[in-house]
N, C-alpha and C positions, 0 to 999 in steps of 0.2 A: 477560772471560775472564781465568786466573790464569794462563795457558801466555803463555811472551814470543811476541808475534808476529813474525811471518817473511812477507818480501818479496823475490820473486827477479825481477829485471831481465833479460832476456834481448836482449841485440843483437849486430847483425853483428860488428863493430869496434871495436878500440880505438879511445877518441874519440865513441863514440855516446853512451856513456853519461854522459858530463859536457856532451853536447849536449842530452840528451833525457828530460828528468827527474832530472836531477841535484841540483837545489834539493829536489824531493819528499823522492827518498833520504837528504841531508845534513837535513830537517825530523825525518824517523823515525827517525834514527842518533839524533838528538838528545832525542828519544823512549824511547828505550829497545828502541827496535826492531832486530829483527837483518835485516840487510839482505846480499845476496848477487848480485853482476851475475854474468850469465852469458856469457863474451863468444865467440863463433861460432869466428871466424878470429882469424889474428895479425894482421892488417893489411896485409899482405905485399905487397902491390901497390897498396897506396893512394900517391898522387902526393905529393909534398912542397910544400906549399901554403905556406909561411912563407918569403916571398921573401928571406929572410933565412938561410937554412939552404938555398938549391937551390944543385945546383950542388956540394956538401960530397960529395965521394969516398967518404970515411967512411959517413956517412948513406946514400948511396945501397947502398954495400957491404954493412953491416948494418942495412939496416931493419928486420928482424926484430927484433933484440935492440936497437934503439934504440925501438921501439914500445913494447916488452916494460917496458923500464923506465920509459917514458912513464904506462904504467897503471898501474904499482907508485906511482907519484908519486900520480897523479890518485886512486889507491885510498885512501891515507894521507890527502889534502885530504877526501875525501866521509867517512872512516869506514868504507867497507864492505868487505866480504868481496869476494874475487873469484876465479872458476875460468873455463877458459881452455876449451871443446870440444874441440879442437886442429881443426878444417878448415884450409885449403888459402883465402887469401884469393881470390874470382874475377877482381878488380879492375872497372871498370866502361868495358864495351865504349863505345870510337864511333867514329865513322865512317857510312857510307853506300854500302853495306850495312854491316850491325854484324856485326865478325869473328866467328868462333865462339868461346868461352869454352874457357880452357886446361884440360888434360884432369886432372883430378885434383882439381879444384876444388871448393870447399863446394857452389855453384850444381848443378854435375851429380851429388850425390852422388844414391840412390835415398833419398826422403824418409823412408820408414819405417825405412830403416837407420840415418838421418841421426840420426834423433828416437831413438833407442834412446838415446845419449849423454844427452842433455837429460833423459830418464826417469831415468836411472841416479842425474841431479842432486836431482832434483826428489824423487827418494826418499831420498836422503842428507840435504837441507838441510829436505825438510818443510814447503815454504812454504803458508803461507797466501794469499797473494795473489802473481800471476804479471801481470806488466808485458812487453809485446812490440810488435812492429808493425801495423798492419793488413796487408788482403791486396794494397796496394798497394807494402807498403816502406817507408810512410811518403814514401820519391821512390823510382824502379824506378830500384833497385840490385837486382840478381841476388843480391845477398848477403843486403838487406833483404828480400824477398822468400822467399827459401829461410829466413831466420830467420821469419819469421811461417809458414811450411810446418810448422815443423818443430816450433812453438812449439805450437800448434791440436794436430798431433797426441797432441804429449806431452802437455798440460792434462787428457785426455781417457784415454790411456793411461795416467797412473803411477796412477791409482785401481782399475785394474783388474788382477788380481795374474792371471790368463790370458795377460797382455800382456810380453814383456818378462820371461819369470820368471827370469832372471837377473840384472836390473837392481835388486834386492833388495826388500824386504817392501813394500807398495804403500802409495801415499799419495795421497790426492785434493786436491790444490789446491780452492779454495773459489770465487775468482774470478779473472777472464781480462780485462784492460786492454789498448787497445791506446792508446800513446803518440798525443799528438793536439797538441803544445806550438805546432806551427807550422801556427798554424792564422789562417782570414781573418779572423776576429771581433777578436780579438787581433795582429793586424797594423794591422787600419784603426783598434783603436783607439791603436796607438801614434801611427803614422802621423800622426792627424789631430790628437795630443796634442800632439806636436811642434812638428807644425807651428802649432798654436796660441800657443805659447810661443814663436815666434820665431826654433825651431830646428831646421837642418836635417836631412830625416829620409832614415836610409839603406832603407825601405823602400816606395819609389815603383817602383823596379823589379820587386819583389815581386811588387806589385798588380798592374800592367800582365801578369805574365806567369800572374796565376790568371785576368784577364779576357779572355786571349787563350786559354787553356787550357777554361775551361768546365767544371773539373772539378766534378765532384758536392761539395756540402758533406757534412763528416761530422758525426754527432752528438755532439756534446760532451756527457758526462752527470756529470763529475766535476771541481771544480775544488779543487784544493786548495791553500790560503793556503800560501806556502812564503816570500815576498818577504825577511825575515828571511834567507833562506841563499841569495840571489840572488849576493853575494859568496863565498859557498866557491863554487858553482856556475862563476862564471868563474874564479875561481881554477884551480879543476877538467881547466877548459877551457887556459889556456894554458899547464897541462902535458905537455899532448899539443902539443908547440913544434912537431914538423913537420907537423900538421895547421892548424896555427891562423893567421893575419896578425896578433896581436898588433896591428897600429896598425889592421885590418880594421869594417866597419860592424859587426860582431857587438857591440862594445866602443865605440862611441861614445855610444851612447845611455847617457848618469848613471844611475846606479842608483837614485837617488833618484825621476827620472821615472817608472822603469821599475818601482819600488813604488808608486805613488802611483796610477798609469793601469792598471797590469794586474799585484798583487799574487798573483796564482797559476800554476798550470802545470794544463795540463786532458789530459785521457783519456776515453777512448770505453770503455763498459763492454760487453764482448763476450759474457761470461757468466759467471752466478751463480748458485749453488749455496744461497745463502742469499737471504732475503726483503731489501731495500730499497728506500729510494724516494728517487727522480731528482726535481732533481737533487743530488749527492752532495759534499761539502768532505770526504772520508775515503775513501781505497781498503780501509778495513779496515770501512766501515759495514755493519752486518748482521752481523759477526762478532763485532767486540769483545762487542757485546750478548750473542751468544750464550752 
């Protein structure tokens, strides 16, 4: 096709999106692709994980505008576009029992009113293909969660000019991914890469905790070579400084391992509007052709 393609990223959080497909995005920037995250909340309650930064009055004072410019950085590392939902971060309950969720928050907002925002996007930016969570969260985060709610609704609304008729002239997205990067297949094969070579692997705890969990495998239907942007990707990543350890297992693993043993980032395809066949190296297969 002669039209530039268009990719919108939709996650809870500052931070997800340099976790979670981030190599993909910095592959298609470099493409000539126009790329767009969509990001839910501010981050406003997420914890300061960079034992190096807790503790800082400041940061804890304004996490808001310290996140805010955290993504401004991470946006200029990937290349993409980025608009902000505005929700109310929910942060992530625990305890035993799990408190109630504070009142104002993205989690409680009414979904359909929720998803009107995301419509409004989604007709603005035009995208062709829509990157989201599954219906789990990808992990049950409230916040992950209400973004895959809110994400299904929209896909399905912004094509239909009935829906939403203020959110402006209608546009139908083509396909529906839901992020799937951390997944088992791709862990055991680092894991056991590693460990073949000698060295040690920060993801034995992983394992232990999907074989105690049980949980259902999901289908991986899309792998896309991105290995090449494996470094803007972490780059990406510790510019969100209060989310990240820096000296953390995320960053042990060589880059070079980590192209050699599992050169891609993978997606679940949820729904398409056009013909292809699984499985797929292109979130745009069945379009470009068209």
């Amino acid at each position: 096709m002669t039209e530039q393609l268009r990719l919108m990223a939709v996650h809870a959080h500052p931070d997800d999106e340099s976790s979670k497909g981030a190599a993909t995005m910095a592959k298609y920037v470099s493409e000539g692709v126009d790329v767009l995250v969509a990001t839910c909340t501010g981050g406003e309650r997420g914890s300061i994980l960079n034992p190096r930064l807790q503790g800082d009055p400041y940061i804890e004072e304004h996490i808001h505008e310290v996140r805010k410019k955290e993504m401004d950085e991470a946006r200029e590392i990937l290349g993409v576009k980025q608009s902000w939902l505005g929700f109310v971060d929910s942060g992530l309950p625990e305890g035993d029992p799990l408190p109630p969720l504070p009142e104002g928050c993205f989690a409680l907002q009414d979904v359909d009113e929720a998803a009107g925002a995301l419509v409004k996007l989604i007709r603005e930016f035009k995208p062709h293909v829509i990157t989201t969570y599954d219906e789990n969260g990808g992990y049950p985060h409230p916040d992950h969660i209400m973004t895959y709610k809110i994400s299904a609704v929209a896909f399905d609304a912004a094509g239909d000019p009935e829906r939403y008729p203020d959110a402006g002239p209608a546009w139908q997205p083509q396909k529906l991914y839901f992020n799937q990067g951390f997944n088992r297949p791709r862990t055991i094969a680092l894991h056991e890469g590693l460990l073949a070579r000698g060295m040690e692997s920060p993801y034995g705890e992983w394992l232990e905790r999907w074989e105690k969990m049980r949980a259902k495998e999901r289908t991986l239907t899309t792998f896309v070579p991105c290995a090449d942007f494996f470094e803007i990707r972490d780059k990406a990543l510790i510019a969100h400084a209060t989310q990240i350890d820096p000296d953390g297992g995320w960053f042990r693993v060589p880059l070079d391992v980590q192209r050699e043993i599992w050169p891609t980032e993978e997606y679940e395809l949820a729904k398409s509007l056009v013909d292809t066949s699984l499985p797929e190296d292109d979130l745009f297969a069945g379009i470009r052709e068209n």
